[in-house]
C-alpha positions, 0 to 999 in steps of 0.5 A: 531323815524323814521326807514328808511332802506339803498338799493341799487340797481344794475346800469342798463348798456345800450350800446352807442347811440341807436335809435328805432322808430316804425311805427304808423300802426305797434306800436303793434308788439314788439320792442326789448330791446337794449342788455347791450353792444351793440349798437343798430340800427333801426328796419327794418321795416317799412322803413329807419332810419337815425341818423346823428350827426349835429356836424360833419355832413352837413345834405343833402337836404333829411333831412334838406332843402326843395327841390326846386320844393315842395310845402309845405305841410299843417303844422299837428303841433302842435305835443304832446310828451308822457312821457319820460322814463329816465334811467341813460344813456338812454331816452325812447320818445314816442309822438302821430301820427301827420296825413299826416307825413311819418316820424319824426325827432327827435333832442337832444340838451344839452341846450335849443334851443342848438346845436343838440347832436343828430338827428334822423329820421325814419317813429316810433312814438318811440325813445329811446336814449342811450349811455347818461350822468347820472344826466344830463339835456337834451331837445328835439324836435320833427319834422314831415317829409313828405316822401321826408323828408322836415319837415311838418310846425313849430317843437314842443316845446321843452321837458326837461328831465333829466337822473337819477343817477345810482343809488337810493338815499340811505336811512339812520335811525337815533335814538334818544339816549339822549338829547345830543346824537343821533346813525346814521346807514345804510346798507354797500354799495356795493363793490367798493362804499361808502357812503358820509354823510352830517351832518348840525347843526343849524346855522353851514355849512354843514360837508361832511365827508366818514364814513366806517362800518354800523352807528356812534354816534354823541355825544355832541350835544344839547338838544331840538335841530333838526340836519339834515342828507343826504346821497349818494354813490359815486365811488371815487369822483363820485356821483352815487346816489342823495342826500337822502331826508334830515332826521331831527331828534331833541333831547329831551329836556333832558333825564327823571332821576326817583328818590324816598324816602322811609322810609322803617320801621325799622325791630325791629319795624314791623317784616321784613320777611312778609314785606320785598318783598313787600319793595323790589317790591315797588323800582323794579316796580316804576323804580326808578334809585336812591332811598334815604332809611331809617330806613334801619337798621344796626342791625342784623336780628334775627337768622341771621349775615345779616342786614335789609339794606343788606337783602333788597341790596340782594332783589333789586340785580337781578334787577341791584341795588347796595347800594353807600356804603354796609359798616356797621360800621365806625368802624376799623372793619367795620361789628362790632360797639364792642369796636369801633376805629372810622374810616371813611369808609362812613358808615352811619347806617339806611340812605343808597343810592340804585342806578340802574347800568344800568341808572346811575354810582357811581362817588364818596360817603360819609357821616356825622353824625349829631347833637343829643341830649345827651342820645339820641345815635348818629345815625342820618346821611346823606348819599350823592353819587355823580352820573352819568346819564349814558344816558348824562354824566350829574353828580348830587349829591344825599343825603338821611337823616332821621332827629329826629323823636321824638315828643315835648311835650307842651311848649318844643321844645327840638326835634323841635331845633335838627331837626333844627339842623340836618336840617342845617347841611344837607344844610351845607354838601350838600354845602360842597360837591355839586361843580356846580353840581345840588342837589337831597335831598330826605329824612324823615325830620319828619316835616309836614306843621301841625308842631308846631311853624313852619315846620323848617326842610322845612324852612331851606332847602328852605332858603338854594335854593332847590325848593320844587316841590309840592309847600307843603307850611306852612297849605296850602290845595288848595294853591301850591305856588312856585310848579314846578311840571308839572303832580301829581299823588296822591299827595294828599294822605299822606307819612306817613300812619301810617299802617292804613287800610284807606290810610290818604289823603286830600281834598286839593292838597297836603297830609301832608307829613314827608317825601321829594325831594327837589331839586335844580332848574330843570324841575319836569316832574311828581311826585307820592306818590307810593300806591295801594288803592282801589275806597274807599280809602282803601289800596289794600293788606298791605302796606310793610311799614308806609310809602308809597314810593315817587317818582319824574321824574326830568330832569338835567339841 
């Protein structure tokens, strides 16, 4: 982003009209600077000056026609002007010393070859013009004169010389908040001005409009679009600045959105205390604005009233986390399953939704439960919230599931059938509650492309329009077919690592993973499966969980 300060600087006041022309021999000795507010006449010495207004003066024979009786000199042209100085109302002309000349007349004109605004004549190789226009073009020439003041030869060609404004042109910064919305500033303008602002979109006319204070946001704009921004100050309608230098400034092509999955291993099957910082530092440091748990369990932690679910809240509060839903129960007495009156608070048991407040703002969020098998209990849920990337307003819907986790044995496909199950009934809820919003569907769905007869869960989801980023087809090592993610980062290794010392990866592109983001059509700018090993492959500490987080940046369309 570019940063570009206001300033201002004071008007410099100069008085009417002043002409001061010093002598070639006598260049050295110092000129006076003319006084703000007064007029300036010329120096005394080395010898007259005349200034007349050809307007509404007829020029005497000394000064516009050639006396009879000389003879015309040899012509000392061509004359060279130096740099001229302009200020808002004053030019400042200096020019080289032309041999044989007594004098110089100098005349301004406001158009070329125009009428003369001024003339002036005096024995100085130096003039400086006051009591001008601002931001006002004029053209000069000079004339060589003898000492009877008939000119020597033809005038110089003419100078142009334009007079500033008053003031600089002020600077404004421009900053970049989101893919649709961009925060102007500058500094305040002096007392008595105030700036205009010229803001141009692609293919509209430019808008003209007078903001007060020091900045404005400017909202509703579009992705990967450049806009362009000037500014002047004026004083009423008056302009006493140019233009700025247009600033162009383009928005991103979205804003990055960082969501994750983990499976954080229930506590009754690996003791918690020992793990549960780790856990929570793992969702802290990968900076996740939504993350889809788990095996975050309902039930009480030993010796405690506190669940793993709301332990692990309380871990990731001071980081600025909240849960979609804290309720344990979907019970009338929501903390107790005891003798239970069913109501629908959204709970949804181990599967929960932790979100970052500061990136992102609940709207709305609910649950289902879904399919199990008789004797086998009832606590299989998704949980879906939807939410808002408060750096856009973009809404999405945002799902986390944990599907049947238990192994068939050789020729049933009791559990592979309920997963399938299970597996529709989280297409058909995000169906339900998804409107036109885009669907972010993490979660532990306890199939790999290794699973027998096929990887249905992946199958089903896929047939249902969500887009697997990895490409993590049926048996595939080399092959990403249908992958959209745009930079890997150790996908490779397996989600699943079964707590082992060597962390499990392939040697193809994808590791064989139970656990996903699905998502439907968006760019995936980068997806990580989140662990920490070392040259050889082993883990560097113990991972907190059997499962290793993972993570994907996504853009919403």
């Amino acid at each position: 982003m570019s940063s570009l300060r206001w300033y201002a600087p004071m008007v410099v006041p100069f008085a009417a009209l002043a002409l001061l022309i010093s002598a070639g021999p006598a260049a050295a000795e110092p000129t006076p600077a003319p006084t703000p507010g007064t007029s300036q006449t010329a120096l005394p010495n080395p010898g007259p000056t005349t200034e007349t207004n050809p307007a509404s003066t007829t020029p005497g024979p000394s000064t516009t026609a050639e006396s009879p009786s000389a003879t015309p000199a040899p012509s000392t042209l061509p004359l060279q002007f130096g740099p001229a100085n302009a200020r808002a109302t004053m030019i400042a002309f200096s020019w080289t010393p032309a041999p044989g000349a007594a004098g110089y007349r100098l005349i301004l004109a406001t158009t070329p070859g125009g009428l003369p605004l001024r003339q002036l004549d005096g024995a100085r190789t130096t003039a400086m013009v006051s009591g001008l226009t601002a931001n006002t073009r004029y053209w000069a020439q000079l004339l060589a004169l003898d000492a009877t003041g008939v000119p020597l030869g033809a005038p110089s060609s003419e100078l142009e010389v334009t007079t500033p404004f008053p003031l600089d042109a002020p600077l404004a910064q421009a900053t970049v908040r989101s893919s649709v919305s961009l925060e102007l500033s500058w500094l305040k303008p002096a007392k008595g001005t105030r700036l205009q602002l010229e803001w141009t979109a692609p293919g509209r006319k430019a808008k003209r409009s007078l903001p007060t204070g020091h900045g404005q946001v400017r909202s509703g704009l579009k992705p990967g679009t450049t806009y362009s921004v000037r500014v002047r100050v004026l004083k009423g309608t008056k302009a006493l600045s140019a233009w700025s230098e247009p600033l162009r400034v383009t928005t991103p092509e979205g804003d990055p959105l960082r969501v994750g999955s983990y499976n954080v291993l229930c506590a009754n099957c690996k003791a918690w205390g020992p793990r549960r910082q780790g856990v929570a530092d793992t969702i802290v440091s990968a900076n996740l604005d939504v993350v889809g748990l788990q095996e975050a369990s309902a039930a009480e932690l030993p010796g405690t009233h506190t669940t793993q679910y709301q332990d692990l809240a309380r871990l990731l509060a001071p980081a600025g986390y909240r849960l979609t839903n804290p309720t344990r129960f979907n019970c009338a007495r929501s903390n107790s399953s005891k003798n239970c009156r069913r109501v629908n608070h959204g709970a949804s048991s181990a599967v929960r939704i932790a979100y970052n407040t500061a990136t992102v703002r609940l709207i709305s969020t609910g649950s289902r439960q879904l399919a199990d098998l008789p004797g086998y209990g009832a606590d299989r849920y998704i949980a879906w919230a939807v939410l808002e990337h408060r750096i856009n307003g973009k809404r999405f819907l945002f799902t986390s599931t944990h599907l049947e986790p238990r192994n068939d044995s050789a020729g049933s496909r009791r559990f592979y059938n309920i997963r399938n199950a299970q597996a529709r009934a989280v297409a058909q809820t995000i169906a339900a509650q998804r409107g036109n919003l885009p669907v972010i569907a993490v979660g532990d769905y306890n199939s790999t492309k290794w699973d027998v007869p096929s990887n249905g869960p992946y199958d089903i989801m896929r047939s249902a329009g969500f887009v697997d980023p990895l490409g993590n087809g049926y048996r595939s090592t080399t092959g990403t077919s249908g992958a959209t993610v745009e930079k890997r980062i150790n996908t490779q290794y397996a989600s699943y690592n079964e707590l082992q010392v060597q962390a499990r990866r392939t040697d193809g592109v994808n590791g064989s993973n139970p656990d996903y983001i699905f998502v439907s059509p968006m760019r995936v700018l980068e997806w990580e499966t989140v662990l920490k090993v070392n040259a050889a492959g082993r883990f560097i500490g113990s991972p907190p969980s059997d499962h290793n987080l993972i993570r994907a940046t996504v853009l919403l369309p």
